[in-house]
C-alpha positions as CSV (number, residue, x, y, z in Angstrom):
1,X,134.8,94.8,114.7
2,X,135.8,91.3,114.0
3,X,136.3,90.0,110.7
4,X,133.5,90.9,107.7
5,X,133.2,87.1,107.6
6,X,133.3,86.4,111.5
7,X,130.5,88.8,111.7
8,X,128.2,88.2,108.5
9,X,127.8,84.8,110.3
10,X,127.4,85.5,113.7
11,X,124.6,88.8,112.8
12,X,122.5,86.2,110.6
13,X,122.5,83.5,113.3
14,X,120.9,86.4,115.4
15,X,118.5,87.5,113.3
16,X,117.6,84.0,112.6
17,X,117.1,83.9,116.3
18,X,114.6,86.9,116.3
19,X,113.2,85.2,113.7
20,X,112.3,81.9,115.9
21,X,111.4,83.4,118.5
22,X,108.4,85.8,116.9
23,X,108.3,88.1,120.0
24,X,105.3,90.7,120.3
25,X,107.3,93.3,121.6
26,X,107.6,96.9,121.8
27,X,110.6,97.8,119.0
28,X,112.2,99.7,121.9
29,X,112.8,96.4,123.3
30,X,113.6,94.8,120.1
31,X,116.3,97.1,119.6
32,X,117.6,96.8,123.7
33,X,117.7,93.0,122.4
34,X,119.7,93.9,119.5
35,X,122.2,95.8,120.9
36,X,122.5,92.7,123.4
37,X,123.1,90.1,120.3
38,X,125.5,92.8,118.2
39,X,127.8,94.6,121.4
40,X,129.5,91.2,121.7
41,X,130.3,90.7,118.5
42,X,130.8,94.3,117.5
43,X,133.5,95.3,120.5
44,X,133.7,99.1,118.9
45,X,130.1,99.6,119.9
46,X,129.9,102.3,122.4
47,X,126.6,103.8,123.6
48,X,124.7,105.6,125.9
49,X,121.2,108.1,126.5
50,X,120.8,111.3,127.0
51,X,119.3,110.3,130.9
52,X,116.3,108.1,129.7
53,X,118.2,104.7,129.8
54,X,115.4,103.2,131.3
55,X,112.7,104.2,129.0
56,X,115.0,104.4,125.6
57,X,116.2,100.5,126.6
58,X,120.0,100.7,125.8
59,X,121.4,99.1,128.5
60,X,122.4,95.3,127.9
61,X,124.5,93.2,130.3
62,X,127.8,94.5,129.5
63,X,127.3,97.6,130.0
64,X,130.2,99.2,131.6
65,X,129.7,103.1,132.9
66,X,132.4,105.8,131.3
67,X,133.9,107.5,134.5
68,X,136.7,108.6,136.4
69,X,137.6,105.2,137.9
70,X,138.3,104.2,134.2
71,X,137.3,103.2,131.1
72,X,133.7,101.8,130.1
73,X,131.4,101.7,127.2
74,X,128.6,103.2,128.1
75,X,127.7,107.5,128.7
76,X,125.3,108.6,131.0
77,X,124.8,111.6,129.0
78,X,122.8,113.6,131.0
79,X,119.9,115.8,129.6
80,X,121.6,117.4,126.6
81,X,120.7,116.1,123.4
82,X,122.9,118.3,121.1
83,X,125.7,117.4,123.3
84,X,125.2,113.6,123.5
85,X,124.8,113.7,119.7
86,X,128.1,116.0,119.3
87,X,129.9,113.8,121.2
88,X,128.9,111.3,119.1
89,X,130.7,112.2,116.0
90,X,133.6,113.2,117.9
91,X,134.1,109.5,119.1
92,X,133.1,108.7,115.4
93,X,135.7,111.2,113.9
94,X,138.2,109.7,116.0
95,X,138.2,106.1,114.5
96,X,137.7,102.8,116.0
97,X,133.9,103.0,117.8
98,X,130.7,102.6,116.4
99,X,128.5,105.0,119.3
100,X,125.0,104.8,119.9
101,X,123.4,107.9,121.8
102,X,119.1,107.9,122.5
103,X,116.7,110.0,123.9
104,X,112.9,110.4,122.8
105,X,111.9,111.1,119.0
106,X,110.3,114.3,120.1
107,X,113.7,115.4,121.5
108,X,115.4,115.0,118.1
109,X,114.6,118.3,117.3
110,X,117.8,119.3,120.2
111,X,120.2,117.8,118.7
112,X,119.5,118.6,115.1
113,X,122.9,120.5,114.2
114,X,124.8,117.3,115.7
115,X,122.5,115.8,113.2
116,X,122.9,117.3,110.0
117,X,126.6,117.5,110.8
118,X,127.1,113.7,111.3
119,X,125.4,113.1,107.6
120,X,127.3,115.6,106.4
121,X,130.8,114.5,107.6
122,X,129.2,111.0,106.8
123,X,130.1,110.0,109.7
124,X,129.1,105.8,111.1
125,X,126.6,106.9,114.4
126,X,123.4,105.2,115.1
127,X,120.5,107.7,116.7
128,X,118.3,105.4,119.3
129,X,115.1,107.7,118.9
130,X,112.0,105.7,121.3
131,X,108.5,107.4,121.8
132,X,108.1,107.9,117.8
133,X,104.5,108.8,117.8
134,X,100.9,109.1,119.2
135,X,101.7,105.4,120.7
136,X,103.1,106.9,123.5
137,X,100.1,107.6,124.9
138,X,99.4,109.3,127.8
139,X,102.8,111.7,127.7
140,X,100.8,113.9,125.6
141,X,101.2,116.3,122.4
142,X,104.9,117.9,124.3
143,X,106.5,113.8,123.8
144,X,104.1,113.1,121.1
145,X,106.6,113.2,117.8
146,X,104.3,114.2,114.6
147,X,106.5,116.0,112.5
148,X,109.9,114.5,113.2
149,X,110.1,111.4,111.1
150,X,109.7,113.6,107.6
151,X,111.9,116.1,109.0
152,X,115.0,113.3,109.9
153,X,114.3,111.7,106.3
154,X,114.7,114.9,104.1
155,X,118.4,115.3,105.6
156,X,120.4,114.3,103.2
157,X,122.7,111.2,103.7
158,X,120.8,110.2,107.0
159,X,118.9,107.1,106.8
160,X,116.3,106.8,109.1
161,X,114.3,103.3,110.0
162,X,110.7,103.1,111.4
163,X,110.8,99.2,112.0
164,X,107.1,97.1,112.2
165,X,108.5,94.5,114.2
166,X,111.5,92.7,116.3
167,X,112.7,91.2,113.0
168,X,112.9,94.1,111.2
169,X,114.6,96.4,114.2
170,X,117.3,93.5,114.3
171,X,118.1,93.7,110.7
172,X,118.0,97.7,111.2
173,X,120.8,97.4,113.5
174,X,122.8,95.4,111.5
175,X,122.5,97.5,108.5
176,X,122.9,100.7,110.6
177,X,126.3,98.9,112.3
178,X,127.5,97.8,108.4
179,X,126.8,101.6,107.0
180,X,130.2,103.5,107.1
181,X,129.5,106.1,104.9
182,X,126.8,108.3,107.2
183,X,124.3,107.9,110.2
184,X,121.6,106.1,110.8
185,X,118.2,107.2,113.1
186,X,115.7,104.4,114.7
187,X,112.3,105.2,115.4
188,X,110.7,102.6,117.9
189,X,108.1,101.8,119.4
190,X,106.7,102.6,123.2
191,X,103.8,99.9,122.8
192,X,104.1,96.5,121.8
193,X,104.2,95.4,118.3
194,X,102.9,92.1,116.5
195,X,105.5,89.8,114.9
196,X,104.7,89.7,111.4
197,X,105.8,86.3,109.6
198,X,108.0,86.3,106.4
199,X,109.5,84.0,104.0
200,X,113.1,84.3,103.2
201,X,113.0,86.7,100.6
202,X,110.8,89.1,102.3
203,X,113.8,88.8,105.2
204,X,116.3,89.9,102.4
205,X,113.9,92.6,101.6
206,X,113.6,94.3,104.9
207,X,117.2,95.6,104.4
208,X,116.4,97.1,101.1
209,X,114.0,99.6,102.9
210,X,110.7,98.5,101.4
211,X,109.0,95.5,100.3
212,X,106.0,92.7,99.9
213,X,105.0,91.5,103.1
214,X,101.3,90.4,102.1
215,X,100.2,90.1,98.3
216,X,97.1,89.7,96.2
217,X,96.4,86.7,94.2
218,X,97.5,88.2,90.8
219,X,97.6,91.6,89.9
220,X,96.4,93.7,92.8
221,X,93.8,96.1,92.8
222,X,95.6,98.8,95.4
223,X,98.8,98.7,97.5
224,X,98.9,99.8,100.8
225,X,102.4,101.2,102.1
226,X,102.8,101.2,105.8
227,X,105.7,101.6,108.4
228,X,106.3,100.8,112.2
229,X,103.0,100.3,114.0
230,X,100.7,101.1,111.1
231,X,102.5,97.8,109.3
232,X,99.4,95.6,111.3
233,X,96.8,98.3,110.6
234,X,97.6,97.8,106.9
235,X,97.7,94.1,107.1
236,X,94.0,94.1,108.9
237,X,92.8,96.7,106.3
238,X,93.6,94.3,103.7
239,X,92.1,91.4,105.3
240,X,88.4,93.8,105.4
241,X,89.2,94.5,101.4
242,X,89.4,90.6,100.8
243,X,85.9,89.9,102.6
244,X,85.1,92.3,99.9
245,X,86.8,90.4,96.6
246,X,89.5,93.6,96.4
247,X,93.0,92.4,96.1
248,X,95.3,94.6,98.2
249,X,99.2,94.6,98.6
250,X,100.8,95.4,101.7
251,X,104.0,96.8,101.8
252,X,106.3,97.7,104.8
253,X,109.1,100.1,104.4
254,X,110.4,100.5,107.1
255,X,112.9,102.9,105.6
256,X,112.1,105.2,102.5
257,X,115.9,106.3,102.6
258,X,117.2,102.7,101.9
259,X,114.4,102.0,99.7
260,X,114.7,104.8,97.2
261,X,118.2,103.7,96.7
262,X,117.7,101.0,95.5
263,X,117.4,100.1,91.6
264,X,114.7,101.1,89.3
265,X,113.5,97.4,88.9
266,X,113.0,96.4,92.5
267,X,111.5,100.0,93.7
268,X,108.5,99.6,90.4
269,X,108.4,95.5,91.6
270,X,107.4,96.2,94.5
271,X,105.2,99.2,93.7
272,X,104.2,99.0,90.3
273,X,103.3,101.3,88.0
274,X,99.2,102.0,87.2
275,X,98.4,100.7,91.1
276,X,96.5,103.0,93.2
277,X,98.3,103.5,96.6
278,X,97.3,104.0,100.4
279,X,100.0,104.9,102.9
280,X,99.2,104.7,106.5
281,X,101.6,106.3,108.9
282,X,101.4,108.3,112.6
283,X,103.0,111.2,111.6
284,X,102.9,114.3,109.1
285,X,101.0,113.3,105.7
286,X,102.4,115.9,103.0
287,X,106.3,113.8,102.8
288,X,104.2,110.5,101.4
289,X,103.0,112.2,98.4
290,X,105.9,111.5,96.6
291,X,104.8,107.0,96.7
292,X,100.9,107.7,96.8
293,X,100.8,110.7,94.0
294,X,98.1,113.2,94.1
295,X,95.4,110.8,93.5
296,X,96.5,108.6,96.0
297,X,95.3,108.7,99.8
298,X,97.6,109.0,102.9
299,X,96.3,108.5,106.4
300,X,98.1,110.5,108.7
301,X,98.6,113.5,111.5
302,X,98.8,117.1,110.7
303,X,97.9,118.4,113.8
304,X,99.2,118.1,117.3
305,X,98.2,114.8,119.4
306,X,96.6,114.6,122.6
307,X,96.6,112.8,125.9
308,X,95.2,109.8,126.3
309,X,95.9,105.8,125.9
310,X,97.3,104.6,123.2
311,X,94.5,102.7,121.2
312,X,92.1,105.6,121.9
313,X,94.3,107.9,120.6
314,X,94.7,105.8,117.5
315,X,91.0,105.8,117.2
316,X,90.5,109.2,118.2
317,X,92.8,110.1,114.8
318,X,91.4,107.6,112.2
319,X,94.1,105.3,112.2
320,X,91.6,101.7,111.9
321,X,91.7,99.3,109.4
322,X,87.9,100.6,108.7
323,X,89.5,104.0,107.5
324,X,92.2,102.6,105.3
325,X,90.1,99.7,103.7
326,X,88.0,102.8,103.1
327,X,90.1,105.1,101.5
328,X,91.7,102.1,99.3
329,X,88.2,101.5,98.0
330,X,87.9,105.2,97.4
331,X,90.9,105.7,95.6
332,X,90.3,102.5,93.3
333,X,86.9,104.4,92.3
């Protein structure tokens, strides 16, 4: 790493850049372009996929193969996810690299001893994990991930990131880069994601896990929690309550690890007390419980998925703005 100065400045001039440049992109993509504006910067960065380089995205132009003809900083891994993620915290336990390993989200499930181990030896790896839900598509329920983003989160000392946007993948790799105490897992995206707009404090926010990124006018009337590609489905929800005179909040958190660390005054600012609560995400309902309460309402999966395109999917399951402008108005009584 260069110096903690050297880098602060250089990492915000390139999230400012993702900033200006508002890309719709798919977050697998964002994160290809992240590792493209960090890896410079950041010479200990080491990386590599468990044989899916071209569909996880973590190749960037100075990618140099690890072989026998010398040195390199990049592993073809092969199609072993427990190894690639094993090897991992070895380089990690050695000192001096930051390593980067990928494969699909659904494929987690391989290398969970590697896993648990890393967070438990709190040990500085970043986990590349593309394909994180229904999104996919066409791949069907075997890639379809369902399960596996409340199952990463509830392993202690592993934060995990389900980004909405380019913006918010950027400033997950920076924090995941900056973290030395344990690892860090990124879900992203297969499909393309909208660039959602923010205001400098709602930039700060993104790397404290959750926060505002639409209000009500005053006090609102229900909140609507959302991560990764359910972030836009909230937003258009809210817009339907509004054309209605009900006041909803929208809040992205992209990662409930970061976010429950954080102090009791920011975590109640930014869901507040007395508020009814949707939450909106592609994956197992029971883990958001804990932020919607029992007379809240979470969209979600608990079943397997299926094959087909992506927006039927997401229609097929009930993930529309119609269903969560719905169940807000339901749980607001």
């Amino acid at each position: 790493m260069c110096s903690s100065d050297l880098w602060a400045a250089r990492a915000d001039a390139f999230v400012a850049s993702v900033v200006a440049k508002g890309e719709t992109i798919a977050t697998r993509k964002a994160s290809q372009n992240a590792i493209e504006g960090f890896a410079p910067i950041a010479a200990a960065i080491v990386g590599g996929s468990a044989d899916l380089a071209s569909s996880n995205l973590t190749l960037w132009s100075g990618s140099k193969a690890v072989g026998r003809e010398g040195g390199g900083n990049y592993f073809f891994f092969g199609v072993r996810e427990f190894g690639m993620a094993a090897i991992m915290n070895g380089i990690a336990l050695h000192g001096g690299f930051i390593p980067y390993g990928a494969t699909f989200l659904v494929f987690s499930d391989y290398a969970r001893n590697a896993l648990r181990l890393a967070a438990l030896m709190k040990q500085r790896v970043v986990h590349v994990f593309t394909h994180d839900s229904i999104g996919l598509g066409e791949d069907g329920p075997t890639h379809q991930p369902v399960e596996h983003a409340t199952s990463l989160r509830i392993i202690p000392n592993m934060d995990v990131w389900r980004p909405c946007d380019a913006v918010e993948t950027a400033i997950a790799w920076r924090v995941a880069v900056e973290r030395a105490d344990g690892p860090t897992s990124l879900l992203l995206s297969r499909q393309n994601l909208p660039h959602q707009t923010r205001d400098d404090a709602q930039l700060a926010g993104v790397a404290r896990g959750g926060y505002v990124l639409a209000d009500a006018d005053g006090k609102p009337a229900v909140v609507l929690i959302a991560t990764g590609s359910e972030v836009a489905l909230a937003l258009a929800a809210r817009t339907q309550l509004a054309a209605k005179g009900i006041a909803a909040r929208v809040v992205s958190m992209p990662s409930t690890t970061v976010f429950d660390r954080q102090d009791a005054a920011w975590r109640e600012g930014v869901l507040p007390r007395g508020v009814p609560r949707v939450a909106v995400e592609a994956g197992v309902s029971d883990f958001w419980r804990k932020y919607v309460g029992l007379e809240g309402a979470v969209i979600g999966i608990d079943r397997f998925g299926e094959s087909a395109p992506a927006g039927k999917l997401f229609e097929f399951f009930g993930f529309t703005a119609e269903r969560v402008a719905a169940a807000a108005e339901a749980v607001i009584g």
